[in-house]
C-alpha positions in Angstrom: 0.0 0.0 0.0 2.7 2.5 1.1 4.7 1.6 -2.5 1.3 2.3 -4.3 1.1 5.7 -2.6 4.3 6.6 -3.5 4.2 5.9 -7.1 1.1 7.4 -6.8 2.6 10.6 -5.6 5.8 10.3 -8.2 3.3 10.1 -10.9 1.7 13.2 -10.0 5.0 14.9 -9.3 5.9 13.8 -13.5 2.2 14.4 -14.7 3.0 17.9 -13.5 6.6 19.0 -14.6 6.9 16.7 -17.8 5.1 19.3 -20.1 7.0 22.1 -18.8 10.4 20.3 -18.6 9.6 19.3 -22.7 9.2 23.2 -23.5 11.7 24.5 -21.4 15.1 22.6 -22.3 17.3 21.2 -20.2 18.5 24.8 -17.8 15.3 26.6 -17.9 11.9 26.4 -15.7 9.6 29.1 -14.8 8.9 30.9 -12.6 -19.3 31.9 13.0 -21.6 29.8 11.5 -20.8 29.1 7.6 -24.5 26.9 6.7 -24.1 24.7 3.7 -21.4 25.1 2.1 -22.5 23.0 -0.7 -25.0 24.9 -1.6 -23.6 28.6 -0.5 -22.3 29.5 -4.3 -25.7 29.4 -6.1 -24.8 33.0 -8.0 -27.2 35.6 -7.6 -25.7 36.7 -11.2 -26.5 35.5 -14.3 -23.6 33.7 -15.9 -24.6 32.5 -19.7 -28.2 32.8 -21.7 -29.3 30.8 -24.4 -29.5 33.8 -26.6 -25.4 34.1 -25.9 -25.5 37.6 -24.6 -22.8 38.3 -22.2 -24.3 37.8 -18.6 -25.4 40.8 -16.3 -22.4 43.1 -15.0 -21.2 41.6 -11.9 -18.0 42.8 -9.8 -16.4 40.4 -7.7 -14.3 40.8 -4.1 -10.9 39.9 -4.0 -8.6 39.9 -1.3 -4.6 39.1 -2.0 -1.2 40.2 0.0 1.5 42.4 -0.9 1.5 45.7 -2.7 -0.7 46.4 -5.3 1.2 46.8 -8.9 1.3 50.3 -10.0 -0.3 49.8 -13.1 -2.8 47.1 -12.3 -6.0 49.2 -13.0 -4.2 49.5 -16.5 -4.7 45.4 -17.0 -7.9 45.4 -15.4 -9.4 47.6 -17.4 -7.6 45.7 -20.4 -9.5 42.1 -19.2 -12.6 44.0 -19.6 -12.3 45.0 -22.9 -11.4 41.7 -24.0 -14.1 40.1 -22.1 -17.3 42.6 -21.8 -19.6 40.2 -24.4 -18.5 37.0 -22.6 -17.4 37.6 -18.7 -18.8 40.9 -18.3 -17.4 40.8 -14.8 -15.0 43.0 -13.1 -12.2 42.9 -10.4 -12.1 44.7 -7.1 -8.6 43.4 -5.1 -8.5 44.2 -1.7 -4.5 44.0 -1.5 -3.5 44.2 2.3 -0.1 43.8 4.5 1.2 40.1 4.5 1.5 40.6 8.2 -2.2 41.7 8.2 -3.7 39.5 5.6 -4.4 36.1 8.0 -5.9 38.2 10.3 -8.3 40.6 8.3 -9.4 37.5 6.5 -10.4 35.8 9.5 -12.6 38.7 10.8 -14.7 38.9 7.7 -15.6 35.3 8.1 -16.6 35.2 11.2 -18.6 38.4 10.6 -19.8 36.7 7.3 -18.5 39.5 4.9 -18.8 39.1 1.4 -15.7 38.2 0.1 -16.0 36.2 -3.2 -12.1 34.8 -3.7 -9.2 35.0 -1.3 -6.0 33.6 -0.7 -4.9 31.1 1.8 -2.6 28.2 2.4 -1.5 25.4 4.3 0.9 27.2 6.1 -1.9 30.1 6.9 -5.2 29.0 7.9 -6.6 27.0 5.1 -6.9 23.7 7.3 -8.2 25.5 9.8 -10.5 28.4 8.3 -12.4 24.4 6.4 -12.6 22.8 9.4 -14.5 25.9 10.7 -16.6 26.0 7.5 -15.5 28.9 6.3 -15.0 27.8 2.8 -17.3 26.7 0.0 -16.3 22.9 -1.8 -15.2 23.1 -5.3 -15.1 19.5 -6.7 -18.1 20.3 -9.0 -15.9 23.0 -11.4 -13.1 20.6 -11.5 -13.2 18.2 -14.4 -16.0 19.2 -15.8 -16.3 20.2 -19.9 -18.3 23.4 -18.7 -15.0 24.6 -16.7 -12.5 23.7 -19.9 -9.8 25.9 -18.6 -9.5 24.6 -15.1 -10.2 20.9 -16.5 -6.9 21.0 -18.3 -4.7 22.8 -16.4 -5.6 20.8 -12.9 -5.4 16.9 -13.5 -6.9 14.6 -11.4 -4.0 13.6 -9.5 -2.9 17.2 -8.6 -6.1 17.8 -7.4 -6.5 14.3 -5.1 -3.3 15.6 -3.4 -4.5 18.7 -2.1 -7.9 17.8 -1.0 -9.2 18.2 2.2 -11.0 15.6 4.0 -11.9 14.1 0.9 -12.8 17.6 -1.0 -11.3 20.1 -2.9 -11.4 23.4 -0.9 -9.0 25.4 -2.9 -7.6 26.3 -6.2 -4.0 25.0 -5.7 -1.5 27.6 -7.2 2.1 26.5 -7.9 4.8 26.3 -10.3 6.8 23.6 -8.4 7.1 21.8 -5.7 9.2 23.9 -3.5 10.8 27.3 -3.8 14.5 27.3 -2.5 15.6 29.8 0.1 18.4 31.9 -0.5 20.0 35.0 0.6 20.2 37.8 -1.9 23.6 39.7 -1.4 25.1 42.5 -3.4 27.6 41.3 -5.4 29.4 44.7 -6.4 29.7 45.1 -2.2 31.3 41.6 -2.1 33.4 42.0 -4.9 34.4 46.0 -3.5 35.8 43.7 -0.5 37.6 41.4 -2.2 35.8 38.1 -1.3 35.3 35.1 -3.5 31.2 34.3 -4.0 29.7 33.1 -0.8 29.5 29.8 -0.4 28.8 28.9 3.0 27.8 30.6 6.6 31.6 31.2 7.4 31.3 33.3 4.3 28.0 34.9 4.6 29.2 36.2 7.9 32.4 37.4 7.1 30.3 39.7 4.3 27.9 41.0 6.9 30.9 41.6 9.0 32.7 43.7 6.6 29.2 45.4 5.4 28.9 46.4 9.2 32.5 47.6 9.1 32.9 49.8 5.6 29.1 51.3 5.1 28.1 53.1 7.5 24.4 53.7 7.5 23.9 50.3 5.7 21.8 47.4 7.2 24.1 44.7 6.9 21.0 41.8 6.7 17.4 43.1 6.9 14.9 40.8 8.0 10.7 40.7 8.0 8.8 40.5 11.5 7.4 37.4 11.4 9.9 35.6 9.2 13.2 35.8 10.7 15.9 34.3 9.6 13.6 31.5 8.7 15.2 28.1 7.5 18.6 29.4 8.0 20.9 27.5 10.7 18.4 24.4 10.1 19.0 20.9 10.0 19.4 19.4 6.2 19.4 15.4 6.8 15.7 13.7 5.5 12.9 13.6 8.1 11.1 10.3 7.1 9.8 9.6 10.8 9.3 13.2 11.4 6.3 15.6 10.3 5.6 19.1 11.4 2.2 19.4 11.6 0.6 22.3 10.0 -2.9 24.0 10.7 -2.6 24.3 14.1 -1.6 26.4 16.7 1.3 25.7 18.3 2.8 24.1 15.6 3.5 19.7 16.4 6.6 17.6 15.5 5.5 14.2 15.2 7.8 11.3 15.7 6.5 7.7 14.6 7.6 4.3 14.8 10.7 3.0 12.2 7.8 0.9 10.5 6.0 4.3 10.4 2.3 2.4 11.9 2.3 4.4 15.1 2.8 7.7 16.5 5.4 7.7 19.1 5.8 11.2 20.6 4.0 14.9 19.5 6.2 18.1 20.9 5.9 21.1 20.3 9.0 24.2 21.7 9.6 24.4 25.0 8.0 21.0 26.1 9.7 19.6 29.4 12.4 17.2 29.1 9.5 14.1 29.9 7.7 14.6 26.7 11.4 13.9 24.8 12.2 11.1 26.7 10.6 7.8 25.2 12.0 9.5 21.8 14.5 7.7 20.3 18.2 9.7 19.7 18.4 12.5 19.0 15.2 13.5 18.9 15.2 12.7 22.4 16.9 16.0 23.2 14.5 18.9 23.5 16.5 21.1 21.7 17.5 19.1 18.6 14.9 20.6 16.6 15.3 24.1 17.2 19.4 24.7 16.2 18.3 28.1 14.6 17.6 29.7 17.9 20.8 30.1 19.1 22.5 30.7 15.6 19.9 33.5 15.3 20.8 35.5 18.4 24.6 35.3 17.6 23.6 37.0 14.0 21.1 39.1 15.3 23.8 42.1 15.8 24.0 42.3 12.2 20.0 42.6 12.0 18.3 45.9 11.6 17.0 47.4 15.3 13.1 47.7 14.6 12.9 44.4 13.1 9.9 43.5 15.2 7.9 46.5 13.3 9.6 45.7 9.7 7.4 44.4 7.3 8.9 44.4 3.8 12.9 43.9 3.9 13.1 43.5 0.7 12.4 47.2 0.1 15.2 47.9 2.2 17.5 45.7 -0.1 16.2 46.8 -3.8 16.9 50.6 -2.0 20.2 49.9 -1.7 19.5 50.3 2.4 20.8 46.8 3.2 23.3 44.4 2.4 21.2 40.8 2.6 18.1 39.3 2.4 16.4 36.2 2.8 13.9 35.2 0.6 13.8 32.6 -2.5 14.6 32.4 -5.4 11.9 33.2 -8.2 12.2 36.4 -7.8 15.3 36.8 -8.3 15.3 38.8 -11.8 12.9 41.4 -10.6 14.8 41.7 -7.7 18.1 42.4 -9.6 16.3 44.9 -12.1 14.7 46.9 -9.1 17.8 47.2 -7.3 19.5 48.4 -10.5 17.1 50.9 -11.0 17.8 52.3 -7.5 21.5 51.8 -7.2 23.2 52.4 -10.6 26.4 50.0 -10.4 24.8 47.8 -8.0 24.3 43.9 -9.1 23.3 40.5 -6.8 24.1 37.3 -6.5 22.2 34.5 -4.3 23.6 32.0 -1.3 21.1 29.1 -1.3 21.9 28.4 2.3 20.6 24.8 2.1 24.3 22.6 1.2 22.3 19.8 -0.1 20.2 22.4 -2.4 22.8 24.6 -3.1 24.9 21.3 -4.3 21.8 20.3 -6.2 21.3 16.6 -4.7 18.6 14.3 -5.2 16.1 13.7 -3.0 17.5 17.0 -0.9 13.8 18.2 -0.3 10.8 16.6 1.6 7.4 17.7 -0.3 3.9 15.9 0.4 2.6 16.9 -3.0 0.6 20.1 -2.3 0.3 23.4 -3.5 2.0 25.8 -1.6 -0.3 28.6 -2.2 -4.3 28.5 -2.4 -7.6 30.5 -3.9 -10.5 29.7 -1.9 -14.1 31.0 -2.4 -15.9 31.8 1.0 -19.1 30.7 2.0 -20.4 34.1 2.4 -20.1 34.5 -1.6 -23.2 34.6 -3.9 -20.7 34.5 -7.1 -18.7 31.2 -6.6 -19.9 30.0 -10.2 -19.1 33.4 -11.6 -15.8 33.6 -9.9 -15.1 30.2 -10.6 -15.7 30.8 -14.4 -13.3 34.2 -14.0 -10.4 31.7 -13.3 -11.7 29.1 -16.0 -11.1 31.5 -18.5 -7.9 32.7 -16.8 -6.5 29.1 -17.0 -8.0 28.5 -20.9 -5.4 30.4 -22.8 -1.5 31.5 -22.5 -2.9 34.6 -23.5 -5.1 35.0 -20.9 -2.9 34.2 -18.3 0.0 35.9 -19.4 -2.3 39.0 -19.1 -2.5 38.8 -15.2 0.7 37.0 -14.2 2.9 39.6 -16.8 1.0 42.2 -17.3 0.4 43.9 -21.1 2.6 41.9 -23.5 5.2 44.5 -25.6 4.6 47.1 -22.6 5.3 45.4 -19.1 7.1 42.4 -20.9 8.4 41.0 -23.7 8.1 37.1 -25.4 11.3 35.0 -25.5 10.6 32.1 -27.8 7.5 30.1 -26.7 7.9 29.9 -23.2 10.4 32.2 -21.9 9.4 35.9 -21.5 11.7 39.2 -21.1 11.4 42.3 -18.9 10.9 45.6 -19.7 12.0 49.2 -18.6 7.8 49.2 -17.7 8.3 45.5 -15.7 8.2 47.2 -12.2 5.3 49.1 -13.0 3.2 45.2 -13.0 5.1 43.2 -10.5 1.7 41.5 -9.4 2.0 38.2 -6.9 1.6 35.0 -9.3 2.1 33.3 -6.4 -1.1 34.2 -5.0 -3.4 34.1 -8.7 -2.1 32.4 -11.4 1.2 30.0 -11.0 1.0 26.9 -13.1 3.9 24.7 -13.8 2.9 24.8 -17.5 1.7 28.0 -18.2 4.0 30.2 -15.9 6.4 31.4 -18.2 10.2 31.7 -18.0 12.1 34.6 -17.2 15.4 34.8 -19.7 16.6 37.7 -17.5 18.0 35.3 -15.0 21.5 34.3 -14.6 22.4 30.9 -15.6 23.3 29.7 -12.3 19.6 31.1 -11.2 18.3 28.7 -13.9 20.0 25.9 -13.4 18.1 25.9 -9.5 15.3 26.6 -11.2 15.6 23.7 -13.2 16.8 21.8 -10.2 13.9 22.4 -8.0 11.4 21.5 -11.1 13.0 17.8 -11.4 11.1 15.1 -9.5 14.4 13.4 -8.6 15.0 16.5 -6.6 12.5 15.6 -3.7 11.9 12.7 -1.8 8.6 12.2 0.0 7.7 13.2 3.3 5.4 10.8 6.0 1.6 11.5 6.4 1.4 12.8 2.9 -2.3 13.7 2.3 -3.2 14.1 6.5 -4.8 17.4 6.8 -5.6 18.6 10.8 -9.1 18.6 11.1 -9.0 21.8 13.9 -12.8 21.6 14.7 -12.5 19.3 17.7 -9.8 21.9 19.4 -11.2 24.7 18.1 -11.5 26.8 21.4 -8.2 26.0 22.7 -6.6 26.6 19.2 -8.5 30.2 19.7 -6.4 30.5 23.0 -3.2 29.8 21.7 -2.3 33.4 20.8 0.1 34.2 22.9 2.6 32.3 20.9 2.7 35.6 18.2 4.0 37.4 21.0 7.2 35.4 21.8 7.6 34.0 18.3 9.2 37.1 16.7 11.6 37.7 19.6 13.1 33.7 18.8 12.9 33.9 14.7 14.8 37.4 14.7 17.3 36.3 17.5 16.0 38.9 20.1 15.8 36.5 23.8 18.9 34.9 24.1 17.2 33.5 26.9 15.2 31.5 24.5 14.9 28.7 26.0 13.8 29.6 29.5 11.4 31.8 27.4 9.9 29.0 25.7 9.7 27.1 28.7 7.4 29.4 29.8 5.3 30.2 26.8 5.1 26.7 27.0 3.2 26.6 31.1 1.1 29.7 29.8 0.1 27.4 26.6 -0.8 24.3 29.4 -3.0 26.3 31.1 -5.1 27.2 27.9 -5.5 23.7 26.4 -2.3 22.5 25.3 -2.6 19.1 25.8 -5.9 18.7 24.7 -4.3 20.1 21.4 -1.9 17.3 21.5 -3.6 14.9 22.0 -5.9 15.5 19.3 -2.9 16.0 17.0 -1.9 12.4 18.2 -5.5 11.0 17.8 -6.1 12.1 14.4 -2.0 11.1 12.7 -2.7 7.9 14.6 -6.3 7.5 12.8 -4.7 8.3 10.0 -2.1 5.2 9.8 -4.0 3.4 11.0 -6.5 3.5 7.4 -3.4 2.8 5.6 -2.1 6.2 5.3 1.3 7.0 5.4 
């Protein structure tokens, strides 16, 4: 059974990358109370007639992340000219704060505002926000010859691996399977210093170092809030009998047998030494999963001093105001044209921080086969088949999708062969978020204005040698059971930020006592549903 899921899963992964992988030669890839949410998207908007007249005018409610493009009322206003005798339908995007977005989202469900499309993910409250029946199931525009632009571009496989308790909750938007970290560093500053290209942490830090020494004023490694220094300082060996559970608050490690049939331990930071003990080495020390922590507060001197109120580091690095940033890497050409615009001179280069990625090694990354990024369509919309049939025809032509993931072809960008596009002294003007909207692994086209080392990670991180896949692949937290307690849990944004950015070098006494607070709200209740459900789910044969 556990073979058959894992060809399963390898299939999908090649069903996916094949077609892109054929086009793109051998170095280049792309870039409350809900009710029935069965029922909940019956439009109250006409969507086709017999006669073929385009439907009644109808405006639908987005909400995405980031910063809204510069020109993006330009594009809109070009989808609706091409589309006012068949959509008739127009866009209003709600773009908010990433550091605001989870939350703002959250409040309009539970005060049941109409929102007709949104974005969320795995790693935001997806799991959750269906558990709590916030979202509306999509299986009926899926495979189906009325949706012919979704039909083809989602296959049946795809889909499977990113449903949720047996549904699909979400348009799953992604252009591979993972998106490498790196650190973006200047390479005119590293060069002006006299260093060989970073290749490892020794050398990262000796950069910052001599940043913090020669320009004055400069951040030497800007860093976002909530973010941190993320994976860095990590480990890098396989986790095949350990899952970090996603979709609920605090976030579980779950250990499970060798034969992987039972779960063995859940622990979450700053557990007491008891709950480590029955673990076999080394996950038996409490610590062993948290090596960033102290890494971080040893590099925190080179981090910017409001961090905690920092939002968008990147802006600090594209401004020439800092040194480093950590990110990943398909942005990596906008990023270098942005800068250059800014700083005349100025050029970048990337440290994938990851020594099995950086080297390119198979099976270097876990994956379980999902999306990283998600649409959803609340249950408070009346428009779900309208909105549905915005992103059919957003999926049902090259044309059509180049429109919103590039913006106006020969003004904002430029075609390079068949699948490769170019930017354009007008490219900044339309950088809008793909990754939130419109990423396919077969439509998403190719930047050319990448280096060639960029490419070839690209095309590293496309192969499906490159991964290796992770236990309880298709378990999704069902959070309804713990709801309340999950509810309680907030504290943990509060001491969070402090570990990720390095700030508490008393981290672990800290965590220790985030930890007694968490107890006193519900904690273990929390695990032990965590444990309940993994276990329920081996225990049908999943893996």
């Amino acid at each position: 059974m556990k073979q058959m899921r894992k060809g399963m899963f390898m299939l999908l992964l090649v069903t996916m990358m094949v077609t892109l992988l054929a086009a793109c030669g051998s170095n280049n890839v792309s870039n409350g109370n809900a009710g029935d949410t069965k029922n909940a998207g019956a439009d109250s908007t006409q969507t086709s007639n017999e006669a073929g007249k385009a439907p009644d005018p109808a405006t639908l409610k987005l909400m995405l992340f980031g910063d809204k493009p510069i020109e993006l009322d330009k594009v809109l206003t070009e989808f609706e000219n091409r589309t006012k005798d068949t959509l008739n339908t127009k866009l209003d995007i709600e773009f908010n704060p990433f550091a605001d977005h989870k939350q703002k989202l959250n409040l309009k469900m539970t005060a049941g505002e109409v929102v007709d499309a949104a974005f969320d993910a795995p790693w935001g409250s997806l799991n959750q926000n269906v558990s709590l029946g916030y979202y509306q199931e999509l299986d009926k525009y899926f495979n189906n010859d009325e949706y012919p632009g979704l039909k083809k571009a989602f296959s049946e496989e795809f889909l499977n691996a990113n449903k949720i308790n047996g549904h699909i909750y979400s348009i799953p938007m992604t252009n591979a399977f993972y998106d490498i970290e790196v650190v973006y560093i200047r390479k005119d500053l590293r060069e002006k210093f006299g260093m060989q290209p970073v290749q490892s942490y020794d050398d990262l830090k000796t950069y910052l170092e001599k940043v913090q020494q020669s320009e004055k004023g400069m951040i030497p490694f800007a860093l976002k809030n909530d973010r941190g220094f993320f994976k860095m300082f990590g480990h890098e060996e396989k986790l095949t009998n350990v899952k970090m559970i996603s979709g609920v608050s605090p976030a579980f490690n779950v250990f499970l047998s060798d034969d992987g049939k039972k779960v063995i331990g859940a622990t979450t930071l700053g557990d007491s030494a008891d709950k480590f003990a029955s673990l076999p080495t080394p996950y038996n020390d409490p610590y062993y999963m948290y090596p960033q922590y102290d890494k971080a507060v040893e590099w925190n001197k080179f981090v910017q001093k409001d961090v905690l109120s920092e939002k968008d580091p990147g802006a600090l690095f594209v401004a020439g105001k800092s040194a480093a940033n950590e990110a990943t890497i398909n942005a990596t050409a906008q990023v270098r044209q942005k800068l250059q615009a800014a700083v005349p001179g100025a050029d970048i280069e990337l440290f994938v921080y990851n020594s099995k990625m950086r080297n390119m090694e198979q099976g270097a990354i876990g994956t379980d086969y999902k999306a990283w990024n998600d649409i959803v369509i609340p249950v408070t919309s009346k428009n779900a088949d309208r909105t549905m049939k915005f992103f059919d025809w957003l999926f049902s032509s090259q044309e059509n999708h180049d429109l919103f993931e590039n913006g106006i072809e020969g003004e904002h960008w430029t075609k390079d062969g068949d699948r490769n596009y170019k930017m354009t002294d007008k490219t900044t003007n339309y950088l809008f978020p793909g990754y939130e909207f419109t990423w396919s692994p077969t439509m998403s086209r190719i930047n050319s204005d990448n280096d060639a080392e960029t490419l070839k990670l690209l095309d590293y991180q496309s192969k499906p040698d490159t991964y290796y896949q992770q236990p309880l692949t298709g378990f999704v937290f069902n959070a309804e059971p713990v709801k309340t307690e999950i509810a309680k849990m907030s504290t943990i944004s509060t001491y969070e930020p402090l570990f990720k950015n390095g700030l508490d070098k008393d981290w672990k006494g800290s965590a220790a006592k985030m930890n007694k607070e968490l107890e006193s709200l519900g904690l273990e209740k929390i695990r032990q549903e965590v444990i309940n459900q993994v276990q329920a789910f081996l225990d049908n044969s999943g893996k």
